[in-house]
MIKOL-116215 format. One record per residue: x, z, y of N, C-alpha, C in turn. Coordinates in steps of 0.2 Angstrom, whole numbers, plus 5000, padded with zeros to 4 digits. Each point is the difference from the previous one (the first is absolute). Example, Ala and Ser with C-alpha at 12.3 -4.5 7.8 and 13.67 -1.06 7.14 Angstrom:
506650394972499650005006500450005006/499849965005500450015006499650035005/
This chain:
518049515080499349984999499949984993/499450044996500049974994499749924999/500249984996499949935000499149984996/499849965004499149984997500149954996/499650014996499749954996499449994997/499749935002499350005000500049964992/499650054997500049974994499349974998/499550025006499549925000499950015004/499349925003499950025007499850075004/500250025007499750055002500050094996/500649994995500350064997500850015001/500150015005500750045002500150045000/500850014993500050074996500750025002/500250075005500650015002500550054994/499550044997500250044995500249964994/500849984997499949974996499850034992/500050044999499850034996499050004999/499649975002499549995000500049904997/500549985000499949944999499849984993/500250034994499850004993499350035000/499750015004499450055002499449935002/500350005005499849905001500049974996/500349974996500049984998499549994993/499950084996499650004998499249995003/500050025005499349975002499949955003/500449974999499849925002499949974993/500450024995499749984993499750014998/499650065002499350034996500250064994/500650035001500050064995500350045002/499750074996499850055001500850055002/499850065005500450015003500250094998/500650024998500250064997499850055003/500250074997500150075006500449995003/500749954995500450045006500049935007/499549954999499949945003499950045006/499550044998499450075005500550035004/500450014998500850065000500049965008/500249944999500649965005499549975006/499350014998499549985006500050055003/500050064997499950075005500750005006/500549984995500550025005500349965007/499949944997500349935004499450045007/500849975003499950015008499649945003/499849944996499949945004499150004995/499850055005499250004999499649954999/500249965005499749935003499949944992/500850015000499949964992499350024995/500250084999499550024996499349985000/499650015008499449985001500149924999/500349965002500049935000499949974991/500350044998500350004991499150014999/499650065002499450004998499449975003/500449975005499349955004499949944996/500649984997499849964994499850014995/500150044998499450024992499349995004/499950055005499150005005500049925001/500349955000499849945003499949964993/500550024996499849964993499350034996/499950055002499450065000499349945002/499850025006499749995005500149975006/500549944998500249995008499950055006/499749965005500050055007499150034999/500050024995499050014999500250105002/499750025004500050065001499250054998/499950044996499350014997499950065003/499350015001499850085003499450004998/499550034999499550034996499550055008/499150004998499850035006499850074994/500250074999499950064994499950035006/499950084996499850085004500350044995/500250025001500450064997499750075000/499850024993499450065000500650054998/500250055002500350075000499650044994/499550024995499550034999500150095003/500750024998500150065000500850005001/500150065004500850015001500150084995/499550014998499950084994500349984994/500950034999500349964995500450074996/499949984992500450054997500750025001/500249945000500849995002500150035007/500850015000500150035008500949975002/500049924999500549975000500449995006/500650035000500450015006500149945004/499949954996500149955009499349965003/499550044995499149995002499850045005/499849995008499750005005499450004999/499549974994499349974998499850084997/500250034997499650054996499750065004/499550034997499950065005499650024992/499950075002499750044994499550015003/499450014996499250005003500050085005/499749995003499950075006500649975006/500449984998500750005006499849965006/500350005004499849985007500349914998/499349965002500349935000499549974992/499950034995499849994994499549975001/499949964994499049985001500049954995/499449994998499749984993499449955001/499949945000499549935003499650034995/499450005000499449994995499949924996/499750014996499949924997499749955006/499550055005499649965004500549965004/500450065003500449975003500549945000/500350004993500249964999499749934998/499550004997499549955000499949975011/499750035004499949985007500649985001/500850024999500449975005500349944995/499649994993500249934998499549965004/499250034998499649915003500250015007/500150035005500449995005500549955000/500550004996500649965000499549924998/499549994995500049974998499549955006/499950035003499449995004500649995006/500450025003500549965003500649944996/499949994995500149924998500650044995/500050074998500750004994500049984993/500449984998500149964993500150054995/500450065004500350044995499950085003/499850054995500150065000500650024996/500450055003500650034997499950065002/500050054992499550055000500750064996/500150045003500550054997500150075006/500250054995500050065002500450044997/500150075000500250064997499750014993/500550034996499750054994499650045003/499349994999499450035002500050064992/500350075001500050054996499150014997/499549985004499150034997499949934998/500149945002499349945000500250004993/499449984995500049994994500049905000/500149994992500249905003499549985000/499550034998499249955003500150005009/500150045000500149985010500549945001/500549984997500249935001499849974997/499349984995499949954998499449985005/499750074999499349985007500349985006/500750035003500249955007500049934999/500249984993500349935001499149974999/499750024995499249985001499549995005/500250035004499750025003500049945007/500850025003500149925002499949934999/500250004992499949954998499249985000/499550034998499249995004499949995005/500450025007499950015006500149945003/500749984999500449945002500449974994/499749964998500249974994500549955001/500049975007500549945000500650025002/500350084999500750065001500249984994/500749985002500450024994500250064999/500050034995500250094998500850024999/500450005005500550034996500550045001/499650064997499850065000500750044995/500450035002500150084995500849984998/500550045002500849984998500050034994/500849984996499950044992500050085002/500250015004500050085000499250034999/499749965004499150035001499849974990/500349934999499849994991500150064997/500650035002500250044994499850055001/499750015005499650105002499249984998/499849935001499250014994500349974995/500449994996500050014994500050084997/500350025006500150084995499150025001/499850015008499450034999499549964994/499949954999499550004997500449994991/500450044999500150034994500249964995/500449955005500449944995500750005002/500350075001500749995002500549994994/499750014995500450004994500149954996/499649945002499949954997500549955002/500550025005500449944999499649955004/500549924998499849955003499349994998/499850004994499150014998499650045007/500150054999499650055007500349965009/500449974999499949965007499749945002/500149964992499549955000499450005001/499750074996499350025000499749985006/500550085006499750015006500149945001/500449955003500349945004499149954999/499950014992499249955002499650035000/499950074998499550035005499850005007/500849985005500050025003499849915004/500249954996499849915002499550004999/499550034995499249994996499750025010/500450075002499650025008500049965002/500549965001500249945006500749995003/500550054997500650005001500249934998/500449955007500249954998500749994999/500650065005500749974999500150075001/500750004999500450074999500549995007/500050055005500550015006500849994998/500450015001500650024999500550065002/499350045003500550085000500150034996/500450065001500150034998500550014993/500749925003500550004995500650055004/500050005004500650025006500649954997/500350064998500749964997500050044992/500249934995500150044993500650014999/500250065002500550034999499850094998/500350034994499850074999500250045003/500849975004500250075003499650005009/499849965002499649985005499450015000/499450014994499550035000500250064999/500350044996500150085002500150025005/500549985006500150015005499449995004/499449955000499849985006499450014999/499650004991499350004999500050044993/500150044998500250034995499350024999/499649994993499450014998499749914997/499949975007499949925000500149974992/499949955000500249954995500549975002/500450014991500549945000500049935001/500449975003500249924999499749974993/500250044994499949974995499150004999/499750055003499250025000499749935005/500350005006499749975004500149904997/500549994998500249954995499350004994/499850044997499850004995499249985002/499950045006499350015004499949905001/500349965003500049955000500049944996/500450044994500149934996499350004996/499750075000499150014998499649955004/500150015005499749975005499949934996/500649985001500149895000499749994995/500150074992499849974995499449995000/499450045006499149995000500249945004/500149985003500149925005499950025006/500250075001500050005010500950025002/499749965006500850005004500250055002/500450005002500550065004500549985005/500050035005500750015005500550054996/500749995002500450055000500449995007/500150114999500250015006501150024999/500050035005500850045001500050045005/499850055001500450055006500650015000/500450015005500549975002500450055006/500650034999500450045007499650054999/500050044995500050075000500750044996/500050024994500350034995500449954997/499749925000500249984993500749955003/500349974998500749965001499849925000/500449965000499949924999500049994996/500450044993500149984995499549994998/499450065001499450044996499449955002/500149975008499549955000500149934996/500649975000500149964994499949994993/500150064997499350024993499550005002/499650015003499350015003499849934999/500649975003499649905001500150004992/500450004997500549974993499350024996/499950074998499350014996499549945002/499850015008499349975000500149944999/500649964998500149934999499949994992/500450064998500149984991498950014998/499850045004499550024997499549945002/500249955006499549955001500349934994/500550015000500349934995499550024995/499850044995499750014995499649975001/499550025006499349995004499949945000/500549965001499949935003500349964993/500450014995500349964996499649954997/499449994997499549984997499849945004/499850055007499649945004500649935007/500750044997500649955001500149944996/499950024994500249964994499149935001/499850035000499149975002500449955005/500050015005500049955006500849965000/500650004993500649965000500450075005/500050055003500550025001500450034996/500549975000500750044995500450075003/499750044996500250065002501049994998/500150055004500849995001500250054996/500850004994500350034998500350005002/500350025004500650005006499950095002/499450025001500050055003500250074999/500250045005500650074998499950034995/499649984996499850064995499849964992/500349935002499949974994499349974997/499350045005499549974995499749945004/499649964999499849935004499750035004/500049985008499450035004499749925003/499750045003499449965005500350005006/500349955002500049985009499649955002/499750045005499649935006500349975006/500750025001500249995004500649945002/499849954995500749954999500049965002/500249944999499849925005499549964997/499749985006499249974996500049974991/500349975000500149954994500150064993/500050065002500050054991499350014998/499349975006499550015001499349964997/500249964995499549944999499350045000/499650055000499650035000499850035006/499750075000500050035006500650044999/500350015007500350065002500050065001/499650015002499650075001499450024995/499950064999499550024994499350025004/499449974999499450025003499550034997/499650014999499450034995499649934998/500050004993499649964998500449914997/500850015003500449964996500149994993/500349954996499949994994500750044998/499750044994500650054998500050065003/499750035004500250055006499250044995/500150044997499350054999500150084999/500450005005500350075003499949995006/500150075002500050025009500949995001/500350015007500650015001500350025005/500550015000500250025010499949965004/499550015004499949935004500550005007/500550075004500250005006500650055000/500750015002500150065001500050015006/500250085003499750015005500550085001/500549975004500750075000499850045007/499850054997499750055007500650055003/500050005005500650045003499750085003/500450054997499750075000499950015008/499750045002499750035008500250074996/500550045002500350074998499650045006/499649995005499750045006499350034996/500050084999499550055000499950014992/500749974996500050004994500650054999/500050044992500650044998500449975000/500349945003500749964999499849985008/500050045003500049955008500650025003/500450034996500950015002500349955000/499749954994500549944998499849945009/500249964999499949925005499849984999/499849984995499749944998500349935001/499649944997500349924999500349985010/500449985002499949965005499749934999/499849985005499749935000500549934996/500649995002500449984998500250004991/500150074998499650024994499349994998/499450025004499649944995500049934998/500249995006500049905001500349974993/500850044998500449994996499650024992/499850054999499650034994499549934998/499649995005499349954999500449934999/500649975002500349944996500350014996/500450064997500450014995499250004993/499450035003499650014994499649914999/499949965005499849954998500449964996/500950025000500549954999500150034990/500050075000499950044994499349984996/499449995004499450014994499949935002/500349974994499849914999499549984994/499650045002499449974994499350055004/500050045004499550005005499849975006/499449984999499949945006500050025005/499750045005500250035005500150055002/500550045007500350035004499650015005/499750075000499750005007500550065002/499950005008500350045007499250025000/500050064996499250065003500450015010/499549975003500250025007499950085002/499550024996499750065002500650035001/500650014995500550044999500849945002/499749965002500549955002500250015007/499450005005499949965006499849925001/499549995001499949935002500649965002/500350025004500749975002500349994995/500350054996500349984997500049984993/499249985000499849954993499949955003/499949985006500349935002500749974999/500550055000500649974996500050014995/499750064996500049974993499749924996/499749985004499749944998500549964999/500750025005500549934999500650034994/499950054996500450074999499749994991/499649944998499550014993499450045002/499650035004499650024998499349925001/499550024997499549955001499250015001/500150075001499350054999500050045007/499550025005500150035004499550075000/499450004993499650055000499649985002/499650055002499449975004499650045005/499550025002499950025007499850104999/500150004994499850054998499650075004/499850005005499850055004500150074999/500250024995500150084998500549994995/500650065003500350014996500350085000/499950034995500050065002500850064995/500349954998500650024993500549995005/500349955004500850025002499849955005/500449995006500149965006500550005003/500149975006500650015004499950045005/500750064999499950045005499649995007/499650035002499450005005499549985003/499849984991499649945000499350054997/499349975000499450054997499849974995/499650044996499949964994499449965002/499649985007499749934999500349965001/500249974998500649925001499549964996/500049945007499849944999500049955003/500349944998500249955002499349914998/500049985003499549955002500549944994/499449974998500349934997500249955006/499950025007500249935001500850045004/500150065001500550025001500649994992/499550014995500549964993500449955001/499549945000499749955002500749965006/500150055006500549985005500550024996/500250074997500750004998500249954996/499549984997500449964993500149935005/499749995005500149935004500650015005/500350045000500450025007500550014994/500150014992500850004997499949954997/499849945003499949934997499849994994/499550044997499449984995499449985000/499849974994499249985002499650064997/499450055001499850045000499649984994/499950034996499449994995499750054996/499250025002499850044998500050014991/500150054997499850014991499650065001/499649994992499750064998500750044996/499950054997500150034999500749994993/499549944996500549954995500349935002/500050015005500549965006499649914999/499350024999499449945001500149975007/500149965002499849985007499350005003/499750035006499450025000500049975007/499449954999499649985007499550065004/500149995006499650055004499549965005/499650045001499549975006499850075004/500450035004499650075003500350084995/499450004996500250074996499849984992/499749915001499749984995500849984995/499949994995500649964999499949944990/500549994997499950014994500749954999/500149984994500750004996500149925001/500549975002500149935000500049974994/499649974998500049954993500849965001/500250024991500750014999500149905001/499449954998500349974999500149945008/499850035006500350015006500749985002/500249965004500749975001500350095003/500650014996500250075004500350005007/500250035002500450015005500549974999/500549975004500849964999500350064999/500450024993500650054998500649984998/500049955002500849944997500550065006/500550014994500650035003500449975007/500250015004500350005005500750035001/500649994998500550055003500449975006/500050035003500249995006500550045004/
């Protein structure tokens, strides 16, 4: 029998080779590839989730967040014809089809008119729509239901109206253009698809045409500079390897340290030289006391006058009706393991959600105790990827949120979109005055 040792309360580590790994995260410093290396392989999973339940508690205590959104499709009519996309169809094809602006204006004040906080707006490279048809959607709702948050359009879709509207050439200038063009309409945050995994031998294999890693990096770091947030995503169990999702994290960290350095130094946090690559990064993840300020980065903090990654969010491939439906995809065990190695890897983003849609309910109930702290939200339509045999109206009730987060021993707490705490009364709702006693988040290990 190998020999346990608990190297704090409630973390019993069998693998001894994860112990140097512990240990670093009980200090608060940043964690390597080949750190990344030895999470993937160690047979003592348990450690690993347990190793990331503690960042989530030092995070967010047991505070489990879910949001009431709609998720608008506009179009599944897509230039691209990427092999492990089930979503696209060319216009005439069986299954295609294209919302009007009406349309999409009706199924926001709909959502809004059932008590939704948030619109999440995205589609196909629409080959005909010219970019005034995305600035009038985003207008148009925003007139309609104004108290929706907009956040509308992965870098892939950025970077297809920058070409049509004739600033492909302009570099990070012509993305910035479109980007407040596109906030002047009402555009409030950017999604986080459409990164897959940044790797080049992995994008010609599986999306060849798409944007690079480096593009979709670029598309967001435009973003932060106008002051709007962003998710970042990972698809995951297709083509690419562990090694390849491990840069994937390593990028979106070195890219957020930048993002954040200014507004660390503001609030006394001491960015760390310790980290694999030598430059000082931003952790939020250390023991209370590195924290004289805030811990977390919010909009409208002292120092903070960029946007930044506010979540990451590790999607597991569905190979079913797709050019890649040969391969298997992630097991469950595998996902589990991916969503706490990326909590324990991206230690300068605030949260970790389990998107249930492609999780399972159930099994974003154990992500809860695994780092995740985000459970999505009720989204009633989803029309891009699912669990095999599932339809694209999926919808889940906040109070069935609500139960999960209460049944993986968390307190439920609704946010808007920039993870504002939001009081509700019915379909009515509005944003908790910040200066409100919060929720109890004091860490617990156990």
């Amino acid at each position: 029998m190998p020999e346990v040792v608990e190297t704090a309360p409630g973390i019993r580590i069998q693998d001894p080779a994860l112990h140097p790994i512990a240990e670093k995260v009980l200090d608060g410093r940043r964690l390597s590839l080949e750190d990344g290396n030895v999470l993937y392989r160690t047979p003592d999973i348990h450690a690993v989730c347990r190793l990331a339940d503690v960042v989530r508690r030092r995070l967010h205590g047991r505070l489990a967040y879910y949001n009431i959104n709609r998720h608008i499709n506009y179009s599944n009519v897509c230039a691209l014809s990427c092999s492990f996309c089930a979503f696209h169809r060319k216009r005439g094809q069986e299954g295609a089809y294209e919302m009007t602006v009406e349309e999409v204006r009706d199924a926001a004040v709909g959502a809004a008119e059932a008590g939704a906080t948030e619109i999440h707006l995205v589609g196909g490279l629409h080959p005909w729509f010219k970019f005034d048809h995305y600035t009038t959607m985003l207008s148009t709702i925003r007139e309609a239901a104004p108290s929706l948050h907009l956040k509308a359009f992965t870098a892939v879709e950025i970077v297809h109206l920058q070409r049509i509207s004739k600033r492909g050439r302009d570099g990070l200038a012509g993305t910035m253009a479109v980007l407040a063009d596109l906030h002047e309409a009402g555009l409030g945050s950017l999604p986080g698809g459409g990164a897959e995994v940044f790797d080049d031998r992995a994008h010609d294999t599986a999306w060849r045409g798409k944007i690079r890693g480096d593009q979709w990096l670029d598309v967001h770091r435009a973003a932060h500079e106008l002051g709007l947030n962003s998710n970042a995503t990972m698809l995951y169990g297709h083509v690419e390897g562990r090694r390849e999702r491990l840069v994937h994290m390593d990028l979106l960290r070195r890219q957020q340290d930048h993002t954040l350095r200014n507004w660390a130094g503001t609030q006394g946090i001491a960015t760390r030289p310790d980290t694999p690559d030598g430059e000082a990064g931003v952790l939020l993840t250390g023991p209370s006391d590195a924290y004289p300020g805030e811990r977390l980065p919010m909009p409208g903090q002292a120092g903070l006058d960029t946007g930044y990654f506010q979540t990451i969010i590790p999607l597991p491939f569905f190979p079913d009706e797709s050019g890649l439906e040969r391969l298997p995809g992630p097991t469950g065990m595998e996902n589990l393991r991916t969503l706490a190695i990326a909590r324990l890897m991206l230690d300068n983003i605030p949260h970790a959600k389990t998107f249930w849609i492609m999780q399972t309910l159930g099994m974003s109930q154990l992500m809860l105790d695994a780092g995740a702290d985000d459970l999505d939200g009720t989204v009633v339509w989803y029309d891009i990827t699912h669990v095999g045999g599932s339809g694209t109206h999926q919808e889940t009730t906040s109070n069935d949120l609500r139960r999960a987060a209460i049944e993986a021993g968390c307190i439920p707490v609704e946010r808007d979109t920039l993870y504002r705490r939001v009081k509700r009364n019915g379909a009515d709702w509005s944003l908790v005055d910040d200066s409100a006693a919060p929720p109890d988040v004091s860490p617990s290990i156990t």
